[in-house]
C-alpha positions, 0 to 999 in steps of 0.5 A: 246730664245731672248737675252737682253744685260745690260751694269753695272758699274764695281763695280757691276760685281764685287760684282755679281762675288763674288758670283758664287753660283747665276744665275744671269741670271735665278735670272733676268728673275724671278725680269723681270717676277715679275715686268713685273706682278705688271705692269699688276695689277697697269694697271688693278687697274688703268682702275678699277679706271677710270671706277669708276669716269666715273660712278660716274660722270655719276650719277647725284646728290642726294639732 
């Protein structure tokens, strides 16, 4: 599995070991994996969305 480095401020490292009972590395990859999914939908809404004013600019007028 691939390794992905963060640099943080000092305060936070200590505040995150302040808690031991976390694993933070599983908690990160869980919020990477919810993030990564909202982008696919917000990409999937936003093609919807140009097909939509595609068609509704192909169609002509109604008087």
């Amino acid at each position: 599995m691939p390794t992905f480095t963060v640099s943080i401020p000092t305060d936070l490292k200590e505040k995150i070991d302040r808690h031991p009972e976390i694993n933070w590395p599983e908690y990160l990859k869980q919020k990477f994996g919810v993030r990564i999914n909202e982008l696919k939908k917000f990409k999937k809404s936003r093609r919807n969305l140009n097909a939509v004013q595609l068609r509704l600019a192909a169609k002509p007028l109604r008087k």
